[in-house]
C-alpha positions in Angstrom: 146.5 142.7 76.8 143.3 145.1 77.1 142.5 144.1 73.1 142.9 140.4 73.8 140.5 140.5 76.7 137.9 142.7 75.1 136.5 140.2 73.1 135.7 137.8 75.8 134.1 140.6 77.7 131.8 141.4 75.0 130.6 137.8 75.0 129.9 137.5 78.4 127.7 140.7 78.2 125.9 139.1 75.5 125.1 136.0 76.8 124.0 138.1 80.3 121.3 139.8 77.6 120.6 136.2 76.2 120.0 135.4 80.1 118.1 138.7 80.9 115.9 138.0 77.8 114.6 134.2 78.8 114.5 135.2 82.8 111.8 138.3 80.9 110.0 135.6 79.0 110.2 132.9 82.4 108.6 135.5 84.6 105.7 136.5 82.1 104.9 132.7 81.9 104.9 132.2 85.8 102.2 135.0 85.6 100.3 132.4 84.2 99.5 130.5 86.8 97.7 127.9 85.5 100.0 125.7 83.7 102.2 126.3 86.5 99.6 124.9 88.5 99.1 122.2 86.4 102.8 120.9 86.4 103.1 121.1 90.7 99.7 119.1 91.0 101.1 116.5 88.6 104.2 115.8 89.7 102.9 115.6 93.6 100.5 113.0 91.9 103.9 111.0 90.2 105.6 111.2 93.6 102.4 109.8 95.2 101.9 107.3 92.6 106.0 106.0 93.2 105.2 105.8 97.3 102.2 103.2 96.6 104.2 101.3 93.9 107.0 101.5 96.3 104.8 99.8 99.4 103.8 97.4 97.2 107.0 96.2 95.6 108.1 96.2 99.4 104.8 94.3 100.7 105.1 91.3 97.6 109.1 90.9 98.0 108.2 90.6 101.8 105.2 88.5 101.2 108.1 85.9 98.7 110.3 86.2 101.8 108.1 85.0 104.2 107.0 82.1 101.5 110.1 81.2 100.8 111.7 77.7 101.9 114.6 78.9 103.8 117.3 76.1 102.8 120.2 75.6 105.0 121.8 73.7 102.9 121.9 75.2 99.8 124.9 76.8 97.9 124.4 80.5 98.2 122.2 80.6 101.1 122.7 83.6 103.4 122.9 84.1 106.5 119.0 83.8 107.2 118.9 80.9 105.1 117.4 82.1 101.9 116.7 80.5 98.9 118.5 82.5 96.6 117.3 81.8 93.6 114.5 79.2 91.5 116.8 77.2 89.6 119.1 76.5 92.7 116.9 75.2 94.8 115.1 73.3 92.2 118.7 71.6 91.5 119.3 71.4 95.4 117.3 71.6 98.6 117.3 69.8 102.1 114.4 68.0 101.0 116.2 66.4 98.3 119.9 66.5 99.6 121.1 62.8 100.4 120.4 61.6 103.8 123.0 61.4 106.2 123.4 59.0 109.1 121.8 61.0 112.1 118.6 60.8 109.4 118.7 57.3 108.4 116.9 55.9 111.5 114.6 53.1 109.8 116.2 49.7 110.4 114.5 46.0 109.4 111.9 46.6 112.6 110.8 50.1 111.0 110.4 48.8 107.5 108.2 45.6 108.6 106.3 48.1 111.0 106.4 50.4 107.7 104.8 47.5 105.8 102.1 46.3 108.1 101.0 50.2 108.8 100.3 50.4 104.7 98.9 46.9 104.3 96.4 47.3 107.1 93.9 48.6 105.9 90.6 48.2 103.3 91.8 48.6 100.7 94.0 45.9 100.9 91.3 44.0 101.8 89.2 45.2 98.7 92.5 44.2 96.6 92.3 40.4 97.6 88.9 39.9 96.7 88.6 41.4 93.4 88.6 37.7 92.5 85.7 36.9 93.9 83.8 40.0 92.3 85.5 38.0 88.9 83.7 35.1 89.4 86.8 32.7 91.1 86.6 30.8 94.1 88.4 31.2 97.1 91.2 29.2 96.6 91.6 30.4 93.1 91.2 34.3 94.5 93.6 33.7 97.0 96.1 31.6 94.8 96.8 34.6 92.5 96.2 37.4 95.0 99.1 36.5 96.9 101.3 35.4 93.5 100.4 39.2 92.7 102.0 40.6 95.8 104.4 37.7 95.3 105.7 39.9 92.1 105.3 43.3 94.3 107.6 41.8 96.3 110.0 41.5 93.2 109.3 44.9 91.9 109.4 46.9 95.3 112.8 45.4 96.1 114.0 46.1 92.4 113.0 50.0 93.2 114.3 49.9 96.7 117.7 49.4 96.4 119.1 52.8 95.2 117.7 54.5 97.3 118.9 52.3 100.0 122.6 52.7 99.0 122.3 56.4 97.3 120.3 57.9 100.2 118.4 59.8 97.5 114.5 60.1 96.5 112.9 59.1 93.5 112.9 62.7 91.3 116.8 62.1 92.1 116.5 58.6 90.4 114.4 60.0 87.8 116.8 62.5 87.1 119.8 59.8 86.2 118.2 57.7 83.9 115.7 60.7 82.5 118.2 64.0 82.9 117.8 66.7 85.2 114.7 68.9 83.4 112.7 66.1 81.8 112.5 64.3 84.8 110.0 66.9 86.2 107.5 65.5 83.6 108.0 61.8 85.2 107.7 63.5 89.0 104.6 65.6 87.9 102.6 61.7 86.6 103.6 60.7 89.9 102.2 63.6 91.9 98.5 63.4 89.6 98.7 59.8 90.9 99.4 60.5 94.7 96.9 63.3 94.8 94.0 61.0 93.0 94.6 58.1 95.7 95.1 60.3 98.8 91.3 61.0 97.6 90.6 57.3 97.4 92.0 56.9 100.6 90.5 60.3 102.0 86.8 58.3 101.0 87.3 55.2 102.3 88.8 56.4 105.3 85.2 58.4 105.3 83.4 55.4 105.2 84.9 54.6 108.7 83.8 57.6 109.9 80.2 56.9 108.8 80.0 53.8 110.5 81.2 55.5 113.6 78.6 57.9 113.9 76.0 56.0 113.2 77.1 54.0 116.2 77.0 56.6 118.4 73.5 58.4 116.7 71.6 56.2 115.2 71.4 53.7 112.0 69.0 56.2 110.7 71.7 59.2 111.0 72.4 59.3 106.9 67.6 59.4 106.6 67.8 62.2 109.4 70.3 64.5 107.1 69.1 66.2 104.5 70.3 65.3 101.5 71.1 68.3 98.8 73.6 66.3 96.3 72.1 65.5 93.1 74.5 63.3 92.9 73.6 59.1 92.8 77.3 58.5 94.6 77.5 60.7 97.2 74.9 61.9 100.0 75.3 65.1 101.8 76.0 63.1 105.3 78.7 61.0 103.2 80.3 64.1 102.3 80.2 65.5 105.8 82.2 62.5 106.7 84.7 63.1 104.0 85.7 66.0 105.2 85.6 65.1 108.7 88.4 62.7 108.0 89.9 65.0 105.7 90.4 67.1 108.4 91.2 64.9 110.6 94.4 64.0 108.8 96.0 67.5 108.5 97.6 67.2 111.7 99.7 64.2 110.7 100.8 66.0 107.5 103.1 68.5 109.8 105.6 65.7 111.0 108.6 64.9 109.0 109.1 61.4 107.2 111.4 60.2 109.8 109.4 60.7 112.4 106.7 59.0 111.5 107.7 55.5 113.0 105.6 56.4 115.9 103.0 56.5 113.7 103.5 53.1 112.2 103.8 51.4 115.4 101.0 52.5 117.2 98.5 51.5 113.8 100.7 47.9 113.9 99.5 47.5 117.4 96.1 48.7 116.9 94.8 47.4 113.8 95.3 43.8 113.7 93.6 43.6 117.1 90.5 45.3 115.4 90.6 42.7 112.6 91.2 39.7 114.0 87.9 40.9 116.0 86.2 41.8 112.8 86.9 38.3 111.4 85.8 36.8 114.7 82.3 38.6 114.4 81.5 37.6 111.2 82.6 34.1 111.5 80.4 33.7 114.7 77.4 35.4 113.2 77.2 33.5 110.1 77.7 30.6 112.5 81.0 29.3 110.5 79.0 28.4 107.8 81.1 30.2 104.6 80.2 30.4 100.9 82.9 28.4 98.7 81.8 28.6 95.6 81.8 31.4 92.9 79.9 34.2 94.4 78.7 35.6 90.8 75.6 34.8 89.6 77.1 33.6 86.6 80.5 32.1 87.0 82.9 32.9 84.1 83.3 30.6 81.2 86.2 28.4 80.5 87.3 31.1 78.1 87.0 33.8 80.3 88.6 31.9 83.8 91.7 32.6 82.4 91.8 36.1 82.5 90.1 36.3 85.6 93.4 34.9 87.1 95.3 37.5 85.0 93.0 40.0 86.5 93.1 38.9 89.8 97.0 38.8 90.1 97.0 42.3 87.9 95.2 43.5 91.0 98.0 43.6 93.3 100.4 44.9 91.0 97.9 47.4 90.2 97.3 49.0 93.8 101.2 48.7 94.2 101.6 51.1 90.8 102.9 54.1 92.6 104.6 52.4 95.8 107.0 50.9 93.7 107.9 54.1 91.7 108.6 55.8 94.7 109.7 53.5 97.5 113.1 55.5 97.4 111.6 58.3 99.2 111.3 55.6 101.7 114.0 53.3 101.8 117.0 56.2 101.5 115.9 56.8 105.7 117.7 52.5 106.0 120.4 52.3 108.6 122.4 49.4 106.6 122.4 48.3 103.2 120.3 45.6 103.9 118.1 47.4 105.9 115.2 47.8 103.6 115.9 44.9 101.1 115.1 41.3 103.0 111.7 42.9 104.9 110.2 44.1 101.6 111.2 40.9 99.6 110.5 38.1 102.3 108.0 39.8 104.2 105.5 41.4 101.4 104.4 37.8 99.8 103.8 36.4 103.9 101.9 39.3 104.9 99.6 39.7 101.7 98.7 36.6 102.1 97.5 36.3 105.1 95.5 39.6 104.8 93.7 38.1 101.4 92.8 35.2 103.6 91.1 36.9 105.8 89.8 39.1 103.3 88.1 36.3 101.6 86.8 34.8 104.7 85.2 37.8 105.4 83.6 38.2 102.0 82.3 34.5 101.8 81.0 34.4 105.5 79.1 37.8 104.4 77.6 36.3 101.5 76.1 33.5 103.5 74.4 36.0 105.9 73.2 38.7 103.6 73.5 36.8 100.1 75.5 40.0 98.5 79.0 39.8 97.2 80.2 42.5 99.4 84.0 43.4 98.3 84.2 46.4 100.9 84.4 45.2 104.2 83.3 48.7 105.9 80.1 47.2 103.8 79.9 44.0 106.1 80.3 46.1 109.3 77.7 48.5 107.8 75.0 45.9 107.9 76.1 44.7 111.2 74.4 47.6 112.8 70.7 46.5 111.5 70.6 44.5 114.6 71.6 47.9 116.7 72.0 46.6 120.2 74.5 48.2 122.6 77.0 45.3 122.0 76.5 46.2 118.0 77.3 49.6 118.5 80.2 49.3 120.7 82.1 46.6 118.4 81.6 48.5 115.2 82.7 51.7 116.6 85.8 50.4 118.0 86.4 48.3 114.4 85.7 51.5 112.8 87.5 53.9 114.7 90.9 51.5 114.6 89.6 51.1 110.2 89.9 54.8 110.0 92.9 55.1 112.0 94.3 52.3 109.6 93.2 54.7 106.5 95.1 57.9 108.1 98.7 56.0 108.3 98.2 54.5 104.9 97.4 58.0 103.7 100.0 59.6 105.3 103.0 57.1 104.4 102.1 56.2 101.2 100.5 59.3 99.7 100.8 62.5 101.2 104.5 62.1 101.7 104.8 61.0 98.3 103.3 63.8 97.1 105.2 66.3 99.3 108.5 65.2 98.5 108.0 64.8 94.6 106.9 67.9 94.6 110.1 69.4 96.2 111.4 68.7 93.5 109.0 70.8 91.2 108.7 74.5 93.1 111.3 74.0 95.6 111.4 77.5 96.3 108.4 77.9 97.9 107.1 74.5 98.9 109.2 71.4 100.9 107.4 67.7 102.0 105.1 69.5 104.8 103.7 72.4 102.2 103.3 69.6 99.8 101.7 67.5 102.0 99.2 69.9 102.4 98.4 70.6 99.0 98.1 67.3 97.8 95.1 67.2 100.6 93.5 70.5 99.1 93.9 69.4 95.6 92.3 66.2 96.3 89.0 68.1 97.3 88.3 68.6 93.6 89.0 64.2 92.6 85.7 63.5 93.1 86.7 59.6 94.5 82.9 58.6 95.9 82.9 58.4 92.0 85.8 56.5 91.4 84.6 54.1 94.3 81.4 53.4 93.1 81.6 49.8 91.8 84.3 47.3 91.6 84.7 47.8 88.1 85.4 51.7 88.1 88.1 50.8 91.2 90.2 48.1 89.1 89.8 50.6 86.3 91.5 53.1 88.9 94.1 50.4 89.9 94.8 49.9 86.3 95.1 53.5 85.0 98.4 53.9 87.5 99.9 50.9 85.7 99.7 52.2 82.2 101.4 55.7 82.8 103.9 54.6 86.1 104.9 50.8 84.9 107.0 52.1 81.9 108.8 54.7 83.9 110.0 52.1 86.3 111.0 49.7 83.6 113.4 52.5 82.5 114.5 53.4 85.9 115.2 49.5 86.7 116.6 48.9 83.1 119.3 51.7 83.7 120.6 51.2 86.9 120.5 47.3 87.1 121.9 46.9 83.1 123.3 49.9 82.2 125.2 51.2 84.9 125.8 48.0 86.8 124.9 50.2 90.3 127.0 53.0 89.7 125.2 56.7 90.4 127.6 59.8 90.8 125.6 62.0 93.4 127.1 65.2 92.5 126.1 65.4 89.2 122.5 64.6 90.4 122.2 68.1 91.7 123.7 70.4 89.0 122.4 71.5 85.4 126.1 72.5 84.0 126.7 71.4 80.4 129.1 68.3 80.0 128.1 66.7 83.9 126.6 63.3 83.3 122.7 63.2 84.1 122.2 66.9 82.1 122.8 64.8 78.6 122.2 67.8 76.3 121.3 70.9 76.5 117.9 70.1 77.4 118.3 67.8 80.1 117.1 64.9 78.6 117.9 61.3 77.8 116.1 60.6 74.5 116.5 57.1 75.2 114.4 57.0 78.5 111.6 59.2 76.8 111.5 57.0 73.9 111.6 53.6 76.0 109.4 55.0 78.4 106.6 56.2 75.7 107.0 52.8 73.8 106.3 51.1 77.1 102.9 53.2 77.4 101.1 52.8 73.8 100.3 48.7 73.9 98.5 49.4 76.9 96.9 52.5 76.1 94.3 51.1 73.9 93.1 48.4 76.4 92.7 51.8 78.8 90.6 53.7 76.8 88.1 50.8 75.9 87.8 50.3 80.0 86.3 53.6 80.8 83.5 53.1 77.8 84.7 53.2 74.1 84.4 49.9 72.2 88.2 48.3 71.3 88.9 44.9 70.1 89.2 42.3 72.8 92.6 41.6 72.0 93.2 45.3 73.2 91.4 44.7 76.3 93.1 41.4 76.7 97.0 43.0 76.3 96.0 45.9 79.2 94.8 42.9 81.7 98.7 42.1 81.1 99.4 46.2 81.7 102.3 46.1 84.7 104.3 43.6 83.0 103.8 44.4 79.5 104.7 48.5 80.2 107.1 47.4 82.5 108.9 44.9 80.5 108.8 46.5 77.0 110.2 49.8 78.1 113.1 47.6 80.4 114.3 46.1 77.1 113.6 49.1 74.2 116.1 51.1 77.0 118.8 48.5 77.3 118.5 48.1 73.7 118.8 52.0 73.0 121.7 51.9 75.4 123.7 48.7 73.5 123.2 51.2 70.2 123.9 54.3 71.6 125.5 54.9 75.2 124.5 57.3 77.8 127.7 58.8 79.4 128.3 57.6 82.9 128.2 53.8 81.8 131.0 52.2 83.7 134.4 52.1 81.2 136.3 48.4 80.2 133.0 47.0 81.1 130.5 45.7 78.5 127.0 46.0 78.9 125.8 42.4 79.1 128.8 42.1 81.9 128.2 40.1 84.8 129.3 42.8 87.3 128.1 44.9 89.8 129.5 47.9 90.9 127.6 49.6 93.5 129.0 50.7 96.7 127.2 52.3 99.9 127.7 56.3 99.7 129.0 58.1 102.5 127.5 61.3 102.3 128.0 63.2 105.4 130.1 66.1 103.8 127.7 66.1 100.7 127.5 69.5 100.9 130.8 70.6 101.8 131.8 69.0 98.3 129.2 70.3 96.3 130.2 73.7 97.1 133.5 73.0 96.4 132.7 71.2 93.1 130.7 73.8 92.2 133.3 76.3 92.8 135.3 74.5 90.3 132.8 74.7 87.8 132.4 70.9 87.8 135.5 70.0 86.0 134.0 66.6 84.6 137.3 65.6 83.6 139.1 65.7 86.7 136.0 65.1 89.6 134.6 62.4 87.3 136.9 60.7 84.8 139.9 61.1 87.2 138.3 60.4 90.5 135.2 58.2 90.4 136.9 56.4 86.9 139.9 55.8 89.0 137.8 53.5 91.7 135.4 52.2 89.4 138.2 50.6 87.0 139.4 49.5 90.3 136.1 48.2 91.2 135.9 46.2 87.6 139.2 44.5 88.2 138.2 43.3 91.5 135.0 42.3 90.4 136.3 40.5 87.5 139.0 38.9 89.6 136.9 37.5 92.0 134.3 37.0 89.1 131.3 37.2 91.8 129.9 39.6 93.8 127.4 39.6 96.9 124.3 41.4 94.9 
């Protein structure tokens, strides 16, 4: 027993040497202080070094927190109602959920209110009288001014109705007809395009403001501030009344869409009362005496006339360009199915009209006082105050004050909104329709619009520029849901990104079709675009791009439809051809929309059984009704 442990003991007394030995050696290298030294000062640095890191880390992921659009809706929200994570709420936020019914307050009255709130104001009245700037009479400016909005009408009610039925916002459109990821592209040309006019709108609105001061300080006002712009479209007073008014409309931006009916009342009520005076005044001063002739010095030629009606009618579908992209964003708030649809297609052509009229009276009763073809009326009312009695001054600061008031509720419904909820649907995580509200009026800062507004000329070439990029992508949008899928939109796969649901197509979320359609719809007019900001292209170019909303919108409706007879998109309605006489559509409940998302994506969206199973089952039931009955209320 001894002999078997003596070898063990001998080891452990050597390795206690081994240990003696390096504790000999440790100690005469502690005697050394200095590289002891050295090695406490630097890891006290290291720890030091972690603590800031550490605050910071802490500070930037409290900083995200605080940014952060706390969704109550989403999937995987907690219980503070975080955004958990960037591709989530890009697929799914409150912004862009359907609307349910306690949200969907806008009947008929809203939507006619709605109308007259975004028609009232000078623009519109700039719009009508492009005509006259042409070289046409009256009667020949009015004539097609109001066919123009008469086609609005077709093309606004066209774009209305899914979102009227589907309770969902145009990026949601976009995303059916051009998949989930590529339709950021399409939201991204229609934010550019709501930031550029909410500038245009932001000057004009300006030009109100200008007026009102000088009614209040003197005509001289604009002499009496220095000017420091070296610029020959903008003064330094000018742009102390653009941002005046562009101040002036950040308060607005906070309220949500819904609300905003208060809004559109009040300018209803307002605004007409200010122009009917306006019109009044300028009647009686030019003593009913009104120019109705051409205006020009030189009236156009027989050869020309012609497209000076194109170009007048162009005009309104022009300025309508980005209304009729998005009026989902609008019309998913109706009450009924029909809620949206007979105000926008009756009442568009009626109101137009009668605006364009007076419009053009004001223009021609102008020209017989001060022998200028004005086409801004905020020009007229301008010159009004050369005779500055205190009757002057009261009148055009009250015409002003109800113009600029006119400018704030156009801005507001038809761009800033536009802009806020499009973008929702680019950085959801960090910005809903309020934040993007508010960036769309910072960003509009740098646009530069008193250039854009100098003549008549650059405007139309403003108008026209929306039509090129925005008439194609409606074409497509129109051409999918109208021909394609006779109506029929699965909501649920509208918010997801899995592989196999019906709007993702591929694995990059796109509908080659729609991008091909869409960029087939743009090149015809591009051409005629780039000759009408200063490089020489053949007339028949420039001729073609007078024709741009119709031939963009057109060409890319039929290249789609005709893509889609070749080559199917999934989601097309089964035992139903595609030239079919039917129509499908059905009004969406969606008050436990989110209850069923969850649950659908719980389940991994089994397109078999949600889709094929499910919505197949009621849309073969839906064909055989349809074909029974062989007719259908559209």
């Amino acid at each position: 027993m001894t002999d078997a442990l003596a070898p063990k003991f001998e080891v452990f007394e050597k390795k206690s040497d081994a240990d003696l030995e390096s504790s000999v050696d440790n100690s005469e290298q502690f005697e050394k202080k200095g590289p002891q030294v050295e090695t406490l000062v630097e890891t006290d640095s290291n720890d030091a070094e972690t603590e800031t890191k550490g605050k910071w880390l802490r500070f930037v992921d409290k900083a995200i927190k605080f940014l952060e659009v706390k969704q109550r809706t989403n999937l995987s929200s907690t219980s503070d109602h975080r955004a958990e994570s960037f591709i989530e709420s890009f697929l799914y936020n409150d912004d862009l959920r359907p609307v349910e019914s306690k949200r969907r307050v806008w009947d008929w009255k809203q939507y006619i209110s709605f109308l007259v709130s975004g028609a009232l104001n000078v623009n519109t009245l700039e719009t009508c009288v492009i005509g006259l700037q042409l070289g046409l009479t009256w009667w020949q400016t009015w004539i097609m001014s109001s066919l123009g909005f008469t086609c609005v009408a077709v093309y606004v009610t066209l774009a209305a109705r899914v979102g009227n039925m589907y309770h969902i916002s145009f990026p949601i459109t976009a995303r059916v007809s051009f998949g989930i990821y590529f339709s950021i592209w399409i939201v991204i040309n229609r934010v550019v395009m709501a930031v550029v006019w909410y500038g245009v709108q932001t000057y004009i609105g300006s030009q109100a403001v200008q007026i009102m001061l000088k009614s209040i300080f003197g005509n001289d006002l604009e002499q009496k501030v220095h000017n420091t712009f070296n610029s020959p479209n903008v003064t330094t007073f000018q742009f102390m009344c653009f941002m005046l008014f562009w101040g002036a409309q950040l308060p607005a931006l906070w309220f949500s869409p819904h609300t905003l009916r208060h809004l559109f009342v009040t300018k209803t009520v307002i605004t007409p009362i200010a122009l009917i005076a306006f019109l009044i005044w300028v009647v009686k001063r030019s003593d009913g005496h009104l120019a109705l002739g051409s205006l020009t010095s030189e009236p156009p030629s027989k050869s020309l006339l012609g497209w000076a009606y194109v170009r007048s009618m162009m005009a309104a579908l022009d300025n309508f360009s980005t209304l009729i992209l998005n009026t989902p964003d609008f019309t998913r708030f109706a009450k009924t199915p029909r809620s949206s649809i007979y105000p926008q297609l009756l009442f568009i052509p009626v109101l137009y009209s009668v605006l364009g009229i007076i419009g053009i009276i004001i223009a021609s009763a102008a020209f017989h006082i001060y022998h200028v073809n004005y086409w801004n009326p905020l020009d007229v009312l301008s010159r009004f105050l050369d005779h500055y009695t205190s009757g002057t001054r009261a009148g055009a600061f009250f015409i002003s004050t109800s113009f600029a008031l006119a400018q704030l509720g156009t801005n507001v419904a038809s761009n800033s909104i536009s802009a806020g909820t499009d973008m929702t649907a680019l950085f959801p995580k960090f910005i809903n329709i309020r934040r993007g509200s508010y960036i769309c009026a910072a960003i509009s800062l740098a646009i530069c619009p008193w250039n854009l507004m100098a003549t008549s000329s650059k405007f139309t070439t403003v108008l026209s520029a929306y039509a090129v990029f925005l008439s194609s992508v409606s074409g497509v949008i129109a051409a999918d849901y109208y021909v394609v899928r006779k109506g029929v939109i699965n909501l649920h796969h509208c918010y997801t990104n899995k592989l196999g649901t019906l709007y993702m197509y591929n694995r990059f979320g796109t509908n080659w079709r729609a991008v091909v359609a869409y960029v087939i719809g743009m090149i015809p007019n591009f051409p005629g675009f780039v000759g009408s900001i200063g490089p020489h292209v053949p007339i028949g170019a420039m001729k073609l791009f007078y024709l741009n909303y119709f031939v963009g919108w057109g060409l890319s409706f039929l290249v789609y439809v005709g893509l889609c007879y070749y080559s199917p998109v999934e989601g097309m309605p089964k035992d139903v051809k595609l030239f079919e006489r039917v129509w499908l559509e059905k009004w969406a409940e969606v008050e436990h929309f989110n209850e069923e998302r969850k649950e659908l994506q719980e389940n991994d969206y089994n397109v078999d059984s949600e889709f094929l199973t499910t919505t197949g089952a009621q849309l073969h039931d839906s064909v055989s009704e349809t074909k029974e009955s062989s007719t259908r209320e559209f």
